[in-house]
C-alpha positions as CSV (number, residue, x, y, z in Angstrom):
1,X,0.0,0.0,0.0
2,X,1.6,3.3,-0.8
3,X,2.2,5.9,2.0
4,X,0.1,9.1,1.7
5,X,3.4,11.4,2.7
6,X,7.2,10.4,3.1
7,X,9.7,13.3,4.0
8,X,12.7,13.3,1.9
9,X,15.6,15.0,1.0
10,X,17.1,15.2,-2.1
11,X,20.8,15.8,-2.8
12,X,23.7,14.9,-5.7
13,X,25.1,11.3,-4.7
14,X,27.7,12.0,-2.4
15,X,28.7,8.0,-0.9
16,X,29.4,5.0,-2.0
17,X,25.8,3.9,-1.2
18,X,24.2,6.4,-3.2
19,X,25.9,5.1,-6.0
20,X,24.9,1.3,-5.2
21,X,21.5,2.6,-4.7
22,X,21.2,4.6,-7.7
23,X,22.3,1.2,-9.7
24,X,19.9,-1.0,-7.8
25,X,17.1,0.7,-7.8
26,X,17.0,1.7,-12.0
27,X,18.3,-2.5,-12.3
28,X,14.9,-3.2,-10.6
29,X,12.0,-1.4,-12.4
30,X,13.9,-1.6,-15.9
31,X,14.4,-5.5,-15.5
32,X,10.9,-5.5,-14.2
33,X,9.2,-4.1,-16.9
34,X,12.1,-3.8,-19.8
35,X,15.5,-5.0,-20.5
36,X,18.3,-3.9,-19.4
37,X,20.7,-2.6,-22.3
38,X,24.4,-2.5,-23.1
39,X,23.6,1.7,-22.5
40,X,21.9,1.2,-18.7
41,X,24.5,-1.0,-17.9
42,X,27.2,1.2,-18.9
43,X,25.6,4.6,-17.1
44,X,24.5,2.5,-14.2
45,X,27.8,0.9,-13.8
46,X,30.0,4.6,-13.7
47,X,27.2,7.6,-12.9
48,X,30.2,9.6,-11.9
49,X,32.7,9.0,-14.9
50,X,29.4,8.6,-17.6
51,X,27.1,11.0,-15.7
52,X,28.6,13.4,-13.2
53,X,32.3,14.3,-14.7
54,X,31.0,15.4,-18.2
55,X,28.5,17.7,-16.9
56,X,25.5,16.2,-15.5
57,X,24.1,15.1,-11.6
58,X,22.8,11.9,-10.2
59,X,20.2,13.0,-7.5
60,X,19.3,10.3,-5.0
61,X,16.1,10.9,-2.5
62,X,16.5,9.6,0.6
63,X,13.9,9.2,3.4
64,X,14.0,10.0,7.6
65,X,15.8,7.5,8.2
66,X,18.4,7.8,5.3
67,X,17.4,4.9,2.9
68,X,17.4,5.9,-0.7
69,X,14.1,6.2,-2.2
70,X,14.3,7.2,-5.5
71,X,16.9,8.7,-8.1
72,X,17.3,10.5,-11.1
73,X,19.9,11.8,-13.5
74,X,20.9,14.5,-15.5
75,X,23.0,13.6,-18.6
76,X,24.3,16.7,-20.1
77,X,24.9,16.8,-24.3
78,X,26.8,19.9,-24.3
79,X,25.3,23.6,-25.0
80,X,22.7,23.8,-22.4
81,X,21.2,20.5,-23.5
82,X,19.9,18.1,-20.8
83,X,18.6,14.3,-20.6
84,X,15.9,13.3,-17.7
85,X,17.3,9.6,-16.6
86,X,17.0,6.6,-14.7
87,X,14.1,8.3,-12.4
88,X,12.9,5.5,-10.6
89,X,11.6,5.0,-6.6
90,X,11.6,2.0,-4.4
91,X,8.5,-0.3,-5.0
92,X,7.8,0.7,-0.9
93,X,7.8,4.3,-1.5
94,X,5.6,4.6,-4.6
95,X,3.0,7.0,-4.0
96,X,3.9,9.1,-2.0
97,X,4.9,11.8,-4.5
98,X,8.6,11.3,-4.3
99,X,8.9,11.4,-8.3
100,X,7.4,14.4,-8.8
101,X,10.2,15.6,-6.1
102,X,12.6,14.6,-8.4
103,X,11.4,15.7,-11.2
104,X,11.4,19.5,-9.6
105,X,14.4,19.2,-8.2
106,X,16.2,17.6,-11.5
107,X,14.3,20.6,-13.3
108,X,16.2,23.5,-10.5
109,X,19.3,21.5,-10.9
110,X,19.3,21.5,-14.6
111,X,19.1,25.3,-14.5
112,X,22.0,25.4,-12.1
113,X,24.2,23.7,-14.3
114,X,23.3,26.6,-17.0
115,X,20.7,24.6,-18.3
116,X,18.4,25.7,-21.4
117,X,16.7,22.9,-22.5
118,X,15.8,19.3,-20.7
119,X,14.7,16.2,-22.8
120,X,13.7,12.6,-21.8
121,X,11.9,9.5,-23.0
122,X,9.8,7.4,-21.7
123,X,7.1,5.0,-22.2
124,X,3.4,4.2,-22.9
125,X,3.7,1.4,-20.3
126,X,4.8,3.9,-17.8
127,X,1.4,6.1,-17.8
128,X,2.2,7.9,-14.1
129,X,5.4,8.8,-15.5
130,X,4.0,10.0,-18.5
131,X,1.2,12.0,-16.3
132,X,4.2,13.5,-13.9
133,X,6.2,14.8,-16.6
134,X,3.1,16.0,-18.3
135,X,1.7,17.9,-15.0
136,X,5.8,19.1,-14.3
137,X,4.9,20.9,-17.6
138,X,7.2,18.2,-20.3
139,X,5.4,18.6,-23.4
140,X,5.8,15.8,-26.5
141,X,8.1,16.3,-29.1
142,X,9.3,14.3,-32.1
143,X,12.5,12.3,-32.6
144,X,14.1,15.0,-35.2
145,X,14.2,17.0,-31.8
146,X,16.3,15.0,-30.0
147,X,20.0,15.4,-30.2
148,X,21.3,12.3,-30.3
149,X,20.0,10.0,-33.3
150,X,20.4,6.6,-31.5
151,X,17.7,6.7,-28.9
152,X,16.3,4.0,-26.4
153,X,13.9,1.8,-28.3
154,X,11.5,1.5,-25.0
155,X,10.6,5.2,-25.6
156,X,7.6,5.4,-27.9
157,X,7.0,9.1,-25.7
158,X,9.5,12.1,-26.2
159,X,8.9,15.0,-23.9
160,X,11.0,18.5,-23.0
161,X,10.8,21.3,-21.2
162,X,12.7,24.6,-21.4
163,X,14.6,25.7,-18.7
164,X,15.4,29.5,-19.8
């Protein structure tokens, strides 16, 4: 059953737990409901050498008692040009409005790191995704608007946001 409210804080990965957390927890609901690919494996196995060190964050929500709850990522192309990632939340903490947290708070930090435009893709399967990113103010886009050509096959939905 989910929990009507869990207080969390949200913060870049800072410990070698974050980083084990921010692994496990995108290996479980991709594995769940996809496949892991040769690309998840290869951001999940190095977020601070593939994610952090060219540009972008990992944030990792943690609860009370310091558990991680949920994560997400920020992969930066160059020129102001961000990717929404591996969002996901513990199975235990669904509900609770943790990943529209971290959607907000991916959205402030994608304007701190100078930030003009932020890009994802997700999934028809995934409809409260789609219906956060929707209500966080994402709006669908086509594939020509993406900047990279070779994109996850699991997103069918394409979505940005400006951040200027």
């Amino acid at each position: 059953m989910p929990h009507p409210h869990i207080d969390v804080s949200i913060a870049s990965l800072a410990t070698p737990t974050d980083l084990t957390a921010f692994r496990e927890i995108n290996e479980d609901w991709i594995s769940r409901l996809f496949t892991l690919t040769d690309e998840d494996r290869r951001l999940l196995a190095d977020p601070i050498g593939q994610i952090v060190r060219p540009g972008g964050d990992v944030l990792i929500a943690h609860d009370a008692s310091g558990e991680a709850v949920g994560c997400v990522a920020l992969v930066s192309y160059g020129d102001g040009i961000f990717e929404l990632a591996k969002m996901g939340v513990t199975p235990s903490a669904q509900g609770a409005g943790i990943g529209r947290r971290l959607i907000d708070a991916a959205i402030r930090r994608g304007t701190e790191l100078g930030g003009r435009r932020l890009f994802l893709g997700t999934s028809t399967r995934l409809e409260a995704a789609v219906h956060l990113y929707e209500a966080a103010g994402f709006h669908r886009i086509t594939r020509d608007r993406l900047p990279v050509a070779d994109y996850y096959a699991r997103a069918d939905i394409l979505m940005e946001i400006s951040l200027e």
